[in-house]
N, C-alpha and C positions, 0 to 999 in steps of 0.2 A: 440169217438163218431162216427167212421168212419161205424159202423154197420158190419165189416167184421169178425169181432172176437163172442167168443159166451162165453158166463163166469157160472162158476158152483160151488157152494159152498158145498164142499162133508156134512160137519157136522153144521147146522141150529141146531141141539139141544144141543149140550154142547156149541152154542154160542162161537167159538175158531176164533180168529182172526187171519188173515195175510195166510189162507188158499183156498183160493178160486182159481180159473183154467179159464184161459184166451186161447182159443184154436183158430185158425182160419177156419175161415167156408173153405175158399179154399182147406184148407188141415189140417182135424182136428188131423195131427200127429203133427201135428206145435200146441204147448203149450205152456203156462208159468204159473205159480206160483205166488200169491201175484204180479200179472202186466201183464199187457199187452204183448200178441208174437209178436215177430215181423213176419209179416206175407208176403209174399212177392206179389209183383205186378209187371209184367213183362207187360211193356208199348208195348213192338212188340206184344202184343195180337191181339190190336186193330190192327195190318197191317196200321202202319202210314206212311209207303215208299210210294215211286212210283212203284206201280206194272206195271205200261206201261215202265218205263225205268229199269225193271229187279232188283230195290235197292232191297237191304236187310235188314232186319230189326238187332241188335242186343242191349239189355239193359244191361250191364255190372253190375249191379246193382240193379236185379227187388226186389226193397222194397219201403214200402214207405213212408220211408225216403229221398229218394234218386229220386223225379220226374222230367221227362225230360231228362235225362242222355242217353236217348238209343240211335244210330248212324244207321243211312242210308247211305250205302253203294253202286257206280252203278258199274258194272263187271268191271270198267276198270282203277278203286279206287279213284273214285272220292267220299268224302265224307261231311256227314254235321249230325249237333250234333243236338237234341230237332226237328229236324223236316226232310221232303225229301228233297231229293239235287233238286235246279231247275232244272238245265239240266245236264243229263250227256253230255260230249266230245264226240262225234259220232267218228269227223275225227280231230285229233289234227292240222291238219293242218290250222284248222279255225281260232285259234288263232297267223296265222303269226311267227312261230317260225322262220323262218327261214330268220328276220328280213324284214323292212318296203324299201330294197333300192329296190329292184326288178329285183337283177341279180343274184336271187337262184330260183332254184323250190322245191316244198314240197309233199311230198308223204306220206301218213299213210298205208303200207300195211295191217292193220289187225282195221279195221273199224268193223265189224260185232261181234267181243269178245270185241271190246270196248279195248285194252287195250292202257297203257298207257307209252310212252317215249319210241317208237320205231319207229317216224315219222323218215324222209330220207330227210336233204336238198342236191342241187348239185348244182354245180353251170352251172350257162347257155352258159357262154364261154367254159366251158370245164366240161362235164358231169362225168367224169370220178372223179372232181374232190368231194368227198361228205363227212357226216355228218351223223350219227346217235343221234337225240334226241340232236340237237343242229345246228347252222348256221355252214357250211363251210367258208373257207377259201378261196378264190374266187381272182385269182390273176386277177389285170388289171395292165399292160404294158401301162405307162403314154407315152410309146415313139412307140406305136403303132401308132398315128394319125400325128408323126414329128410332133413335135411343137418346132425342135429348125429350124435357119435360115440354109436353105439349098444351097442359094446364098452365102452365105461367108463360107461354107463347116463344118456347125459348126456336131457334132456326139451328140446322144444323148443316155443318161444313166439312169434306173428307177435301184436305189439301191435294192427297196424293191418295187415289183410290187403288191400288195396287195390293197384293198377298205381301210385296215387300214394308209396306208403312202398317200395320196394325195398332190400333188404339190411337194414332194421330188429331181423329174426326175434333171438332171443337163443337159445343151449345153455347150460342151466345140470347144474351135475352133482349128484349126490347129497349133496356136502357145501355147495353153496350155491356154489363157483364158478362163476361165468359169462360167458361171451364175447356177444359182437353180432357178427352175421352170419357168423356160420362156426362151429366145435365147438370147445370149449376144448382144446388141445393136451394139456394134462396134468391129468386132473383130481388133486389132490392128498391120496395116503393117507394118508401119515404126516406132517403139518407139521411136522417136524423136517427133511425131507430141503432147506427151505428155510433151514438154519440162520439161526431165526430168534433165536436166545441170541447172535449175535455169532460175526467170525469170532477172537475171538481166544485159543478152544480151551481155557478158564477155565471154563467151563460146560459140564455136560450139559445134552441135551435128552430131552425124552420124550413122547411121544404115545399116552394111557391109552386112545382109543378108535376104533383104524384104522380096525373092520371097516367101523364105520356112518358112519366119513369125514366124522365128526363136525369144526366147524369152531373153534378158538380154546381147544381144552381143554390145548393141551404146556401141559409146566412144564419152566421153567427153574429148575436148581439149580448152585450154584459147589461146584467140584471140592475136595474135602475137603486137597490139600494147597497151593489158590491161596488168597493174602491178600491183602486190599482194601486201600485206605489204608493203603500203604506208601510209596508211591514215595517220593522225596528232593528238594527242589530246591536248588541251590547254585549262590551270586553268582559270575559269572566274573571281577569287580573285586576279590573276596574270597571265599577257599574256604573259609572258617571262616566264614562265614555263610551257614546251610543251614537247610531248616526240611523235615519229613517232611508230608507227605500238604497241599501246598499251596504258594504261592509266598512265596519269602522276604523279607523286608524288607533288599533290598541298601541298601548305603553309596553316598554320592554326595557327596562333598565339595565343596565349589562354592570354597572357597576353595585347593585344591589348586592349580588353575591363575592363582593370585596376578591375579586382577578387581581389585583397587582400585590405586591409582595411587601404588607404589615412588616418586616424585620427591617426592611430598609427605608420604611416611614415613606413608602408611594402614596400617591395622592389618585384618585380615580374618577374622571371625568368623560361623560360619553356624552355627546354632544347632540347626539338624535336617536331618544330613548324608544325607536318603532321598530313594529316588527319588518319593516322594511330594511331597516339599516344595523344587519349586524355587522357588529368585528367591530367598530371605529369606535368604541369606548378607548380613552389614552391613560398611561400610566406616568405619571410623573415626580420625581427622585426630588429631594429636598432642593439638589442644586441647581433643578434647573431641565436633566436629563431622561427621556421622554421616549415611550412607545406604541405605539398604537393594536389595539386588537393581543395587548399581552402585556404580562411585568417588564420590566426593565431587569433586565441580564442583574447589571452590576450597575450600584450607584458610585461615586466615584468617593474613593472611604476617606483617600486624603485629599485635603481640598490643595493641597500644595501641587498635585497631578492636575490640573486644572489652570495653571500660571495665575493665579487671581490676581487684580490688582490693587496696589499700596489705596489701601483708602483717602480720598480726597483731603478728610480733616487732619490729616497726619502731614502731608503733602503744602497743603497751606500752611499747619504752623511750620512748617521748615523754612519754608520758603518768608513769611513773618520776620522770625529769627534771624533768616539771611538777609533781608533784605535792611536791617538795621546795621549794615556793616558796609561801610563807605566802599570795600574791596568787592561787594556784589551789587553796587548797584548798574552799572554798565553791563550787567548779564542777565538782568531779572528779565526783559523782552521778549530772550532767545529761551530762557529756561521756562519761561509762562507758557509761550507755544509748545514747547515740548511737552510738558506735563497734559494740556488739553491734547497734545496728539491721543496720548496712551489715554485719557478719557474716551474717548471716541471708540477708543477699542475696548471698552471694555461692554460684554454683554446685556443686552440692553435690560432683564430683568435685575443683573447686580446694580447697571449706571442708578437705577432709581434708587438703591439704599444711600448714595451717596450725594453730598450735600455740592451744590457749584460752586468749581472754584471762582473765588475771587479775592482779589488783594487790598488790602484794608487802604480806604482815599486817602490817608496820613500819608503809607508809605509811598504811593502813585504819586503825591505829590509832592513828596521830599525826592524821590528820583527827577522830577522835574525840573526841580532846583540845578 
């Protein structure tokens, strides 16, 4: 409905469809068939630039489909899209390229072509020093104004004399103290005055060479009437155990405070009563049965759970008794070994309640017979 096109239907009398001719009035070589041409429109017709700042027009796309797309252009490439550039850049220097500190100067030699990214910074301490199409490098020498202390001969050093390092500069003094960014407050004559032997007044100090404020020469010496390795330490569980020049090996009896279990008549034995050796205090049951670092659970209530063995003196009179009998004496040999087997097994705490077998030399020697 845009009116730029003009339409022509060749055959109205056989009535044939899909044949009609779409041409554009612009340029009626521009056609199309059953549709619409695309017809073109070239928006820099209008001269929509700034013609006082020299833009130029161009539509990368004069159709119109495609509205608004065209670019304006100022000599010096300054650009903007759908409309003219406000202003072109006259003197690039307008915008401060050459940063806001104020110790560069800015130059655009070529103001009148407009062009762009050939301004000139330099810096103001030393012109020589410059920039094309960007800020120099602009050294400042922090140790141009001395700021370290010149009364105590301190020297001063800017590592990196640049606007980029600030406050870097170092004072160092004559004996190799040295501060960062300021003067060292003290430089130091006598390194003694820092008592550096300690402060606990056992030592002199001496410093063999102030004048030249020489660094790490003191000597420390102990005072002819202080002694080293004396002190004392003594246990506060026990005053009688002290030991000189170190800590003492206090007592700690584990079994003092009765850990095994009085109902079952435990016995309490700790064998290395230090503070080094806890837990190995042992608990021990009438019978024998034993734990370490704690009561014993369960003493064993019947001594029949235990298998004990027939006492020795019971065993021998039997065997007495037997062996006065014509009918045992050809087995006593075989029955004496056996009885010392089951001795041998018997625990060696109970073995010692009981008394050695042996057979009275009567009847040894009537079996001999």
């Amino acid at each position: 409905m845009g009116g730029d096109q003009d339409c022509t239907d060749p055959d109205t009398a056989s009535n044939k469809l899909h044949d009609f001719v779409c041409s554009c009035k612009s340029d009626s070589k521009i056609k199309k068939v059953d549709g619409p041409a695309t017809c073109s429109k070239n928006e820099c017709d209008a001269n929509p630039c700034d013609a006082k700042q020299s833009q130029t027009c161009n539509d990368p796309d004069p159709t119109l489909a495609s509205v608004k797309d065209y670019t304006c252009t100022c000599p010096n490439g300054v650009m903007a899209t759908g409309g003219p550039v406000t202003k072109c850049i006259d003197d690039e220097c307008d915008a401060n390229p050459c940063g806001m500190g104020g110790d560069q100067d800015c130059k655009d030699p070529d103001t009148a072509s407009n062009k762009l990214h050939d301004f000139v910074c330099s810096c103001k301490s030393d012109s020589k020093i410059k920039k094309v199409d960007g800020p120099a490098t602009c050294s400042k020498d922090e140790c141009a104004g001395n700021p370290c202390d010149a009364k105590q001969s301190q020297t001063c050093n800017d590592p990196s004399p640049t606007l980029a390092s600030i406050g870097d500069y170092t004072c160092t003094c004559p004996n190799g103290v040295m501060a960062t960014g300021g003067p060292v407050t003290k430089c130091i004559d006598d390194e003694c005055d820092a008592n550096p032997c300690g402060m606990g007044g056992d030592q002199d100090c001496k410093d063999p060479d102030t004048a030249a404020n020489k660094l790490h020469d003191f000597v420390c010496s102990c005072k002819s009437d202080s002694k080293l390795h004396d002190f004392e330490c003594t246990c506060k569980s026990d005053k009688s155990i002290k030991k000189v020049d170190g800590p003492a090996t206090c007592s700690k009896d584990e079994c003092a405070g009765n850990p095994c279990d009085a109902k079952q008549s435990q016995t309490c034995n700790d064998p290395s009563p230090t503070l080094a050796s806890i837990g190995d205090y042992v608990c021990t049951c009438p019978n024998g049965v034993k734990a370490t670092g704690g009561p014993v659970t369960k003493c064993v209530d019947d001594e029949c759970d235990a298998n004990p063995p027939v006492p020795v003196q019971m065993v021998q009179w039997r065997l007495v008794v037997l062996s006065r009998s014509a009918l045992w004496m050809n087995v006593m040999p075989t029955l004496v070994a056996w009885v010392e087997i089951r001795i041998a097994r018997i625990p060696t705490p109970l073995r010692t309640s009981f008394t050695t077998l042996s057979v009275p030399a009567s009847q040894t020697s009537r079996s001999r017979k």
